[in-house]
Backbone as ProteinMPNN parsed JSONL, in Angstrom:
{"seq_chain_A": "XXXXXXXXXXXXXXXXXXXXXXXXXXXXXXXXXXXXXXXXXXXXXXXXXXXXXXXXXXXXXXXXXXXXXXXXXXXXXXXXXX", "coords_chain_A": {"N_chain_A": [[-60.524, -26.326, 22.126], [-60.29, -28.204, 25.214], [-61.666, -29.296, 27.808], [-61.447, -32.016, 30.784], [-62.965, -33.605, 33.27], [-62.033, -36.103, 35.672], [-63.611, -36.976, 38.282], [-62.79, -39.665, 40.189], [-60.28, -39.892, 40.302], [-59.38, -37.036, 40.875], [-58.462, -35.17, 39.031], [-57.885, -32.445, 36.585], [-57.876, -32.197, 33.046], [-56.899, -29.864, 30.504], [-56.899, -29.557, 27.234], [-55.515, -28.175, 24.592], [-55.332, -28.044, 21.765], [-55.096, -29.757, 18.754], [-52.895, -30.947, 18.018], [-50.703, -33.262, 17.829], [-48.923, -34.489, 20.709], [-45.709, -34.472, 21.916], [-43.867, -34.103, 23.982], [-43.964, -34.371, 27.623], [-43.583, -32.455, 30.599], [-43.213, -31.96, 34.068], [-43.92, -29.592, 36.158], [-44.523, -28.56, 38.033], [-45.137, -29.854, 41.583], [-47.782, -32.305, 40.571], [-48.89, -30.99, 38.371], [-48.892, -31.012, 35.001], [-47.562, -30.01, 31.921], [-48.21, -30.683, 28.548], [-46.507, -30.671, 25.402], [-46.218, -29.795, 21.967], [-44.786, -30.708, 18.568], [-43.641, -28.379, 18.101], [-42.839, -27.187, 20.428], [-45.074, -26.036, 21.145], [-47.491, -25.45, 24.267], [-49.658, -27.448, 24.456], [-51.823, -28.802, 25.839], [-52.817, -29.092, 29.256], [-52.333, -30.487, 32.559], [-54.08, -31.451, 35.494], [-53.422, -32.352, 39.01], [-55.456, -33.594, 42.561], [-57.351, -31.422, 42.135], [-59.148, -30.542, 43.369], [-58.377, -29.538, 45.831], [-56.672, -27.625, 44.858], [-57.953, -25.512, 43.827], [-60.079, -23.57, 45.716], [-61.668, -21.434, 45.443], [-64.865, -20.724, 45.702], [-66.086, -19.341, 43.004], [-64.699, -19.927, 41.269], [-64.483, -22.416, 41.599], [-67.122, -23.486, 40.981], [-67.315, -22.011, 37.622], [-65.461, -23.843, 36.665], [-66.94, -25.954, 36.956], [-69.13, -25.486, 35.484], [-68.194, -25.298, 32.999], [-67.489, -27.691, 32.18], [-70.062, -28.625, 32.431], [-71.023, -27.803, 30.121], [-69.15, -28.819, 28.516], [-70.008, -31.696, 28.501], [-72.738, -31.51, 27.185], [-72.753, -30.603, 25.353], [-71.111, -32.549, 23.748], [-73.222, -34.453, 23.907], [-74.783, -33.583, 22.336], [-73.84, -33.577, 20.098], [-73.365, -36.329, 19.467], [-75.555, -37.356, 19.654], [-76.757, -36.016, 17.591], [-75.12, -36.927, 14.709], [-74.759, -39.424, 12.075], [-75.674, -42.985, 12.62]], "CA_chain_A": [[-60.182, -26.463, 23.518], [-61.43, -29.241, 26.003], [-61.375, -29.56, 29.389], [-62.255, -32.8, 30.971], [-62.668, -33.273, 34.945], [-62.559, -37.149, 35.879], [-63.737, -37.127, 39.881], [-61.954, -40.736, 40.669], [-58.616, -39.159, 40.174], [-59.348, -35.349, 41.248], [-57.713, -34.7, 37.75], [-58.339, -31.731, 35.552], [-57.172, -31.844, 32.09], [-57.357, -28.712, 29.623], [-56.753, -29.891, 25.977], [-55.445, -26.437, 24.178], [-55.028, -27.997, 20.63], [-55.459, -30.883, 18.36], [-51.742, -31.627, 17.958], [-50.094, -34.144, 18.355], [-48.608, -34.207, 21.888], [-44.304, -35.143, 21.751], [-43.292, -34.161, 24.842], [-44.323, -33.664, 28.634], [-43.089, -31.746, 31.562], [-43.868, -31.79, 35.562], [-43.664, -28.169, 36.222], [-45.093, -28.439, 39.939], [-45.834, -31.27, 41.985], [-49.195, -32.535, 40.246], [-49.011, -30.359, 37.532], [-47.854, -31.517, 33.856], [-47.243, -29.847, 30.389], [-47.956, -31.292, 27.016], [-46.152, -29.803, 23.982], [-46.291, -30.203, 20.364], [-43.746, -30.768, 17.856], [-42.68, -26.847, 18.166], [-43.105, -26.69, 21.885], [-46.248, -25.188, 22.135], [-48.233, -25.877, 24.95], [-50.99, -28.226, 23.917], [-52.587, -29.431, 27.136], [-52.371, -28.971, 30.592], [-53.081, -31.668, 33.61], [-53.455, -31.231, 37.17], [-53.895, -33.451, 40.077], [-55.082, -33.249, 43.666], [-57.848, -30.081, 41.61], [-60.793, -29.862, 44.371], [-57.523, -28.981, 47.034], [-56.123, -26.319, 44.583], [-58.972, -24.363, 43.34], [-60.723, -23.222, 46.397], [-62.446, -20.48, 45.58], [-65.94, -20.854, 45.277], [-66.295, -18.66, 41.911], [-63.393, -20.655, 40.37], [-65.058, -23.772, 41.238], [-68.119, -23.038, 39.838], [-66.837, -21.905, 36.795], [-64.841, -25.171, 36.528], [-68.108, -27.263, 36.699], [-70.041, -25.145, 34.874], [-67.466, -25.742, 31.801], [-67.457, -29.382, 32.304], [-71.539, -29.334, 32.246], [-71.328, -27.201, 28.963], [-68.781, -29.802, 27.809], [-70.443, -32.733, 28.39], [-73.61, -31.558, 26.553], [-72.054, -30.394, 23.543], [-70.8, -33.918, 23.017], [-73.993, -35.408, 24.011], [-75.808, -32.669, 20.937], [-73.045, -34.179, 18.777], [-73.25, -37.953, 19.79], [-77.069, -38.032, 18.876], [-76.466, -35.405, 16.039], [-74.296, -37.912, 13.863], [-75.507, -40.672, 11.74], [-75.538, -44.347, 13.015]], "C_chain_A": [[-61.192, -27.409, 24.163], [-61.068, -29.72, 26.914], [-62.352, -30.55, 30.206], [-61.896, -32.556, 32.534], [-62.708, -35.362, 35.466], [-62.307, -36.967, 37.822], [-63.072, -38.149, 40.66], [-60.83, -40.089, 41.149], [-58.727, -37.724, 40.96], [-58.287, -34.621, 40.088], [-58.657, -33.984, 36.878], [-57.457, -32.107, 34.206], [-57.402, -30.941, 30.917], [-56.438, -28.897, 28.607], [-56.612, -28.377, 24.859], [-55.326, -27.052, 22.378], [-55.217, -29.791, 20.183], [-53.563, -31.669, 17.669], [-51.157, -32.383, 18.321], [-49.222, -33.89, 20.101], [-46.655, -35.159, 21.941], [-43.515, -34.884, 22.968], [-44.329, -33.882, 26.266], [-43.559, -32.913, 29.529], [-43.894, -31.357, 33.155], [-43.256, -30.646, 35.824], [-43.822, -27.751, 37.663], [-45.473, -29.48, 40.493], [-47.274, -31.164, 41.795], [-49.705, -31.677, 39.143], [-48.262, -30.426, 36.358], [-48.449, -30.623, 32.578], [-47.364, -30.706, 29.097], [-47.887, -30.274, 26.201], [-46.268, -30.575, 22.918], [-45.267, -30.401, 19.885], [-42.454, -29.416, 18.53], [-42.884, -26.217, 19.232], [-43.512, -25.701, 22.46], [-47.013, -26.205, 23.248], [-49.394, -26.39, 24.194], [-51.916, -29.036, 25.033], [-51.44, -29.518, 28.819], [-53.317, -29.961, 31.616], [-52.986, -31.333, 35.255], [-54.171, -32.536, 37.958], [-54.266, -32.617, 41.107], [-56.532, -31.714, 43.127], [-59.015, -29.43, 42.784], [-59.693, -28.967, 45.612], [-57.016, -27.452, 46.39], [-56.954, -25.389, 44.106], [-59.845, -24.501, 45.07], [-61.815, -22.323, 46.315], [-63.645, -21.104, 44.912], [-66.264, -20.423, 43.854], [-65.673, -19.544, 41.135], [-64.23, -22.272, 40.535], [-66.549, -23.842, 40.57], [-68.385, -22.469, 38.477], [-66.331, -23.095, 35.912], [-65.852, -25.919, 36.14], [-69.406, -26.586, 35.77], [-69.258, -25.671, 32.955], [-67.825, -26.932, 31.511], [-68.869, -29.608, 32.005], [-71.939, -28.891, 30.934], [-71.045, -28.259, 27.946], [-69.788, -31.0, 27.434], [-71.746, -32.616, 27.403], [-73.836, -31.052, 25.54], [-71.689, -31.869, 23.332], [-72.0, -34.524, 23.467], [-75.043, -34.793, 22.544], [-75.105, -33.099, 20.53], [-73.363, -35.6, 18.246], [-74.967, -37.996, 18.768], [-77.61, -37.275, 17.26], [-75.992, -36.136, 14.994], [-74.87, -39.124, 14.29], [-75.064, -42.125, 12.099], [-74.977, -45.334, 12.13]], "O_chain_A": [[-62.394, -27.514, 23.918], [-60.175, -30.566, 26.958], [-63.547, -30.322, 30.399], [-61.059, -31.797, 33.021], [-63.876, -35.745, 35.524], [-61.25, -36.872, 38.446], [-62.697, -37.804, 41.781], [-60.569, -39.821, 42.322], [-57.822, -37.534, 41.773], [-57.501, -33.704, 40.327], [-59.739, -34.397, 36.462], [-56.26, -32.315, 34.407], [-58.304, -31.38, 30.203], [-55.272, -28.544, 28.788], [-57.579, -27.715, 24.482], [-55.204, -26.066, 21.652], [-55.399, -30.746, 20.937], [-53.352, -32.701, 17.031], [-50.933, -32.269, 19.527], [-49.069, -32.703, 20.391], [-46.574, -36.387, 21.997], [-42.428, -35.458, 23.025], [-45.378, -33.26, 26.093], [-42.494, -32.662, 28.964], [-44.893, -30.653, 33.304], [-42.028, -30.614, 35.741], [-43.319, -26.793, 38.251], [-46.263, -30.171, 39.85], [-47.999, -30.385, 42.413], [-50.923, -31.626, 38.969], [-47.099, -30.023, 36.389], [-49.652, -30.581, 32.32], [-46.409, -31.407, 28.765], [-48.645, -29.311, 26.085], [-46.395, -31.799, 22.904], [-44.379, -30.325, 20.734], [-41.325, -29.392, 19.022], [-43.088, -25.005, 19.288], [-43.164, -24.926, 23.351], [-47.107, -27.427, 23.13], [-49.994, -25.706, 23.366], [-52.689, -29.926, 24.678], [-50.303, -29.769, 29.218], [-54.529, -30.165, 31.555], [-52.015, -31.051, 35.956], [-55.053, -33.335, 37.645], [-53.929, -31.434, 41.156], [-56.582, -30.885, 44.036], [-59.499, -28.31, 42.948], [-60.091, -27.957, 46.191], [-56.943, -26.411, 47.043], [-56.462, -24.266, 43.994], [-60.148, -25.626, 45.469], [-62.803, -22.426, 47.043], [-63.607, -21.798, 43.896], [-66.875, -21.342, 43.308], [-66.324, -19.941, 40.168], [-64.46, -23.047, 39.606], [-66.74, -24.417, 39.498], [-69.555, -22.401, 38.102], [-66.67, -23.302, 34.747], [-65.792, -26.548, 35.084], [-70.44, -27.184, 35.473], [-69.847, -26.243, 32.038], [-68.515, -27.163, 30.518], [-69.135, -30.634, 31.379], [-72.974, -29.345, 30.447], [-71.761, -28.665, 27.031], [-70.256, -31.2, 26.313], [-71.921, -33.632, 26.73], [-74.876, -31.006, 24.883], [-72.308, -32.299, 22.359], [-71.711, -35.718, 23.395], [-75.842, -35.489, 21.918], [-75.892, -33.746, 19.839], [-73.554, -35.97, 17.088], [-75.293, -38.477, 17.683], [-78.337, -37.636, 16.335], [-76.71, -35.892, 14.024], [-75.229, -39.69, 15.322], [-73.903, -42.382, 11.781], [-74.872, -46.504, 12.497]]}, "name": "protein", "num_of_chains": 1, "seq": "XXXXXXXXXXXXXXXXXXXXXXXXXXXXXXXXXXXXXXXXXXXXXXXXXXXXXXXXXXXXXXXXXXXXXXXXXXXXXXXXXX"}
């Protein structure tokens, strides 16, 4: 699982699997579906994310993920050989 946040956009995206991705689906305005072959959910996207998460707890949660993320791939990046 991998959930990126890019701030430009106000786009979340939560990466549920390493499958290929064959279809999408807008399910809510600003809110899209990616499935797999056998239409599992394999990632979810939102727009518009600082307006729909309000709650303080929830957003802090959110960015705490994102700061975990980012520094797991930065222990990887300098982990692996050149």
């Amino acid at each position: 699982m991998k959930l990126t946040y890019d701030a430009d956009a106000d786009a979340v995206y939560l990466r549920l699997g390493e499958a290929q991705i064959v279809d999408s689906e807008t399910v809510a305005p600003g809110v899209v579906l990616d499935y797999d072959a056998n239409t599992n959910i394999v990632g979810v996207g939102m727009l518009s994310v600082s307006k729909r998460v309000t709650r303080p707890d929830t957003q802090r949660m959110l960015m705490e993920t994102l700061v975990a993320s980012k520094s797991e791939v930065s222990a990887l990046s300098s982990s692996s050989p050149s």
